[in-house]
NULUMMI-322694 format. One line per 5 residues: for each residue x, y, z negated of N, C-alpha, C, O, CB. Coordinates in steps of 0.2 Angstrom, whole numbers, always signed. Glycine has a CB too. Layout:
N
X/Y/Z/X/Y/Z/X/Y/Z/X/Y/Z/X/Y/Z ~ ...
This chain:
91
+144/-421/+117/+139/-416/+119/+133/-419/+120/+131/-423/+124/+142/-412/+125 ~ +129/-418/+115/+121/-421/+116/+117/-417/+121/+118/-411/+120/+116/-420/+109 ~ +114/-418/+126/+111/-416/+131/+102/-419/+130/+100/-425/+127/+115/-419/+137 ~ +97/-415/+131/+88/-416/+129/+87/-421/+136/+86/-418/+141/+81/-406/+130 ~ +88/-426/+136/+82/-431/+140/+78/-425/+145/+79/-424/+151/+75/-436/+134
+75/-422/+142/+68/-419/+146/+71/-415/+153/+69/-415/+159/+63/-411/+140 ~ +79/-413/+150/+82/-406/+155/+84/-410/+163/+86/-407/+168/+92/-402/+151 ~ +82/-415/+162/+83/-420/+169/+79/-417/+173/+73/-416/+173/+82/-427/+168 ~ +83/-416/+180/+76/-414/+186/+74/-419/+188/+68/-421/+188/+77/-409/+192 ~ +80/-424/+191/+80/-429/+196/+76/-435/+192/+76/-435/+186/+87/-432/+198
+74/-439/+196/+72/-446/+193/+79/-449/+193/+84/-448/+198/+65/-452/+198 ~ +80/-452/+188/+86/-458/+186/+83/-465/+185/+79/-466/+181/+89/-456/+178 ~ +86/-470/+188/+84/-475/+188/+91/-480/+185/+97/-479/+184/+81/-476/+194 ~ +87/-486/+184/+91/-490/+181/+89/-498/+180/+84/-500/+182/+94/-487/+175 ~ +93/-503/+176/+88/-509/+176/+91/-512/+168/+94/-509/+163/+90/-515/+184
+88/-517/+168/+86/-520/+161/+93/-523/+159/+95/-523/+153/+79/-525/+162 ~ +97/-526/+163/+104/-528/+160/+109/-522/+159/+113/-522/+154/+108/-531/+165 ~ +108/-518/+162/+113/-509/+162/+110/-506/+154/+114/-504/+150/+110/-500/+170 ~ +103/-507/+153/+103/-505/+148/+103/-508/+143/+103/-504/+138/+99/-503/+147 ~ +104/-514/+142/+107/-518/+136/+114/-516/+136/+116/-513/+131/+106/-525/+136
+118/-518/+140/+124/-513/+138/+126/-507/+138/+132/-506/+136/+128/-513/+139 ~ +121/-502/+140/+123/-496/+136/+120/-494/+128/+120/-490/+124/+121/-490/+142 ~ +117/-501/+129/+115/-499/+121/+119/-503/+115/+120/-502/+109/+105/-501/+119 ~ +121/-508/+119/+130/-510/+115/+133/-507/+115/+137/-507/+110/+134/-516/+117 ~ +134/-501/+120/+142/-495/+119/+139/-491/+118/+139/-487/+123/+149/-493/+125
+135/-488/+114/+132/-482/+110/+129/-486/+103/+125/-482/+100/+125/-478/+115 ~ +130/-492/+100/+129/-493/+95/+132/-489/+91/+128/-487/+87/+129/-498/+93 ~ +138/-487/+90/+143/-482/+86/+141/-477/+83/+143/-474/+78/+148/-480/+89 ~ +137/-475/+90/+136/-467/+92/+131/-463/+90/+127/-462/+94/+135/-467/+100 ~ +131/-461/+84/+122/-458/+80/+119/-456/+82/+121/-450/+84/+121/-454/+76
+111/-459/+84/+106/-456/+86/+108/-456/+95/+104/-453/+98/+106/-449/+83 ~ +112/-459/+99/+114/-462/+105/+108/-466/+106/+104/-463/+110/+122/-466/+104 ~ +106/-470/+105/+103/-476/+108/+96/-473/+105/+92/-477/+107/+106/-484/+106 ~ +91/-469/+102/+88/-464/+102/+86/-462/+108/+81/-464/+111/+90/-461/+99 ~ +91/-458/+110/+91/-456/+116/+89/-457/+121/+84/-456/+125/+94/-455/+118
+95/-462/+123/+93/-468/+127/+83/-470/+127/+79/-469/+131/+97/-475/+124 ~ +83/-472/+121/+77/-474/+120/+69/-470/+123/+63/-471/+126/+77/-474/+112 ~ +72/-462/+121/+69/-460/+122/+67/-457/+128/+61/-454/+130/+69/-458/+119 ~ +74/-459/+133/+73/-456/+140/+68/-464/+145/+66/-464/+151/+84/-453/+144 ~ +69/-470/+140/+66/-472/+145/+57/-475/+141/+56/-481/+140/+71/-479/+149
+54/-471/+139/+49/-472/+137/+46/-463/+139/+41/-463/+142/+49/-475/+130 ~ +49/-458/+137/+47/-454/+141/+46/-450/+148/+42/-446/+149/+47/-452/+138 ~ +53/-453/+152/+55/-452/+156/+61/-448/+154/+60/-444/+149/+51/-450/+159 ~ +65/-447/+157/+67/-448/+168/+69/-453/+167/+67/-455/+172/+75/-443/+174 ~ +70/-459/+163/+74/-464/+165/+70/-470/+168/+67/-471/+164/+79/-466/+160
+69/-473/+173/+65/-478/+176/+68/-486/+176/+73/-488/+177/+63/-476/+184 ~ +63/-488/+174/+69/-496/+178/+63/-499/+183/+57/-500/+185/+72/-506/+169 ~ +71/-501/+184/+69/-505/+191/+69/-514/+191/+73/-517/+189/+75/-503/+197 ~ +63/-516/+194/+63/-521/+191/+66/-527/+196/+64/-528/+202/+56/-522/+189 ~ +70/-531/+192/+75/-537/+196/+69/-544/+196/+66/-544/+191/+83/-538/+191
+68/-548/+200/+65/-553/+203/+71/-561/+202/+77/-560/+203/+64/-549/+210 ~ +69/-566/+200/+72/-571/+202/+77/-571/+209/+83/-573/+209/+68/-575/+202 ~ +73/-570/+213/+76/-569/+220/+79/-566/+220/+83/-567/+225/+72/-568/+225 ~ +82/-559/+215/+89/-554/+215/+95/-560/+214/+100/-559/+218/+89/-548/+207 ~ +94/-564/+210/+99/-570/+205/+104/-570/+212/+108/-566/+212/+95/-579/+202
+104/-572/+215/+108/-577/+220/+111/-568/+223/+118/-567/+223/+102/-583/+227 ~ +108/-565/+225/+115/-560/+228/+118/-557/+221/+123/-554/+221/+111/-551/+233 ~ +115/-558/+216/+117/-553/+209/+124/-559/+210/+130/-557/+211/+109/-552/+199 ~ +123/-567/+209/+130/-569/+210/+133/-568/+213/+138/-567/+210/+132/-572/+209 ~ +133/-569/+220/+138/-567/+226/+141/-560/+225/+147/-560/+227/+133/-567/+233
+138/-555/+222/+143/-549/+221/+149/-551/+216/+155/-551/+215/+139/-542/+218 ~ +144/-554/+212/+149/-556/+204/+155/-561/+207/+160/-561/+204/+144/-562/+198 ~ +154/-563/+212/+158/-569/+213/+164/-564/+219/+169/-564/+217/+152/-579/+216 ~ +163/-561/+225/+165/-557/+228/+171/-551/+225/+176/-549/+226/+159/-555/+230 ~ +165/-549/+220/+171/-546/+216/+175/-546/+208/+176/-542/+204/+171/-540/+218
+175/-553/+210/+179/-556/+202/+184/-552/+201/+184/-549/+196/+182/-564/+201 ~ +189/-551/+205/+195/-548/+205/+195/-539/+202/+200/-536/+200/+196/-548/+213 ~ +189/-536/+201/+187/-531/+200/+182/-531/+192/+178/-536/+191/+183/-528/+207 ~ +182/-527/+188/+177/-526/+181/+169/-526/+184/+165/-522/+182/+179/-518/+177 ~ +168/-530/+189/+158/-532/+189/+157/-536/+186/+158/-542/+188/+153/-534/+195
+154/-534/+180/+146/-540/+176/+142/-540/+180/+142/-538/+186/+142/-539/+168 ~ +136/-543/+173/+129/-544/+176/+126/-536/+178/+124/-536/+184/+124/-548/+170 ~ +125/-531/+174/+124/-526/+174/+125/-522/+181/+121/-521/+185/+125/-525/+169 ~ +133/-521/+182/+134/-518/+188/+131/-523/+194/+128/-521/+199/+142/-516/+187 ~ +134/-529/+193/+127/-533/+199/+120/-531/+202/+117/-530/+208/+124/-539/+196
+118/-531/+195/+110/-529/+196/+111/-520/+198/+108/-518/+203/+104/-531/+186 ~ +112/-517/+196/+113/-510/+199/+114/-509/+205/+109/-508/+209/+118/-506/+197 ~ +120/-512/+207/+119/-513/+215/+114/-518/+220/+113/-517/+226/+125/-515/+215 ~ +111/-521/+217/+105/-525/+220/+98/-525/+219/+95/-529/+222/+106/-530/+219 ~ +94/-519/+214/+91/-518/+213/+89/-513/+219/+83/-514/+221/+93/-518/+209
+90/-508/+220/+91/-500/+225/+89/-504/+232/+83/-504/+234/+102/-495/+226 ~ +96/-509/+234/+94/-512/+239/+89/-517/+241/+88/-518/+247/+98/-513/+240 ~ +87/-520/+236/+82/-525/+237/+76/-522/+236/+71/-526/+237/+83/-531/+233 ~ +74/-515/+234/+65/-510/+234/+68/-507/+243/+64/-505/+247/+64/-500/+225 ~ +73/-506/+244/+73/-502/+249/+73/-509/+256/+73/-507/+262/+81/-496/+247
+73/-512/+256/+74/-515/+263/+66/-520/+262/+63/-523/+267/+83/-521/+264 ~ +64/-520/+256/+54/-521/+253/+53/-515/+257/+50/-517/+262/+51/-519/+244 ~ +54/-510/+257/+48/-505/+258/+51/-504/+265/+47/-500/+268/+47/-497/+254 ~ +55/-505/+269/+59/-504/+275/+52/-510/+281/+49/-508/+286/+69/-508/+273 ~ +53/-516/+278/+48/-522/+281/+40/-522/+282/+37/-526/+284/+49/-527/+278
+37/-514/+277/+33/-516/+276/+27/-513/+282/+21/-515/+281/+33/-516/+270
């Protein structure tokens, strides 16, 4: 089911490792990474920008939960959100 980018109300965020692999598991997919493409140059989709300073928690999750399917990507998802939100919390 193809769905228009535009029909998005919400801001969607995301970061720059998530999107490299959702554009490895939509290579298959025709006109898939298009999409993609085009939701993050025209919007909703935003990224969020990861920092050196993310590195070290992005591994501590990785390493926390080896036991479970977290890469790099789901790392940075989860550490991204929280590291703008405890920024704007201090400031």
């Amino acid at each position: 089911m193809r769905r228009d980018p535009a029909k998005y109300t919400e801001p969607l965020a995301t970061v720059w490792p998530a999107v490299t692999e959702a554009m490895y598991l939509l290579a298959d997919v025709s006109g898939a990474q298009d999409i993609l493409w085009e939701m993050l140059e025209r919007g909703p989709l935003q990224l969020l920008p990861l920092y050196a300073a993310d590195v070290p928690r992005m591994r501590e999750l990785m390493r926390k939960y080896a036991d479970r399917p977290m890469d790099m990507a789901d790392a940075a998802l989860l550490r991204a959100p929280s590291a703008r939100a405890s920024a704007k919390s201090s400031r």
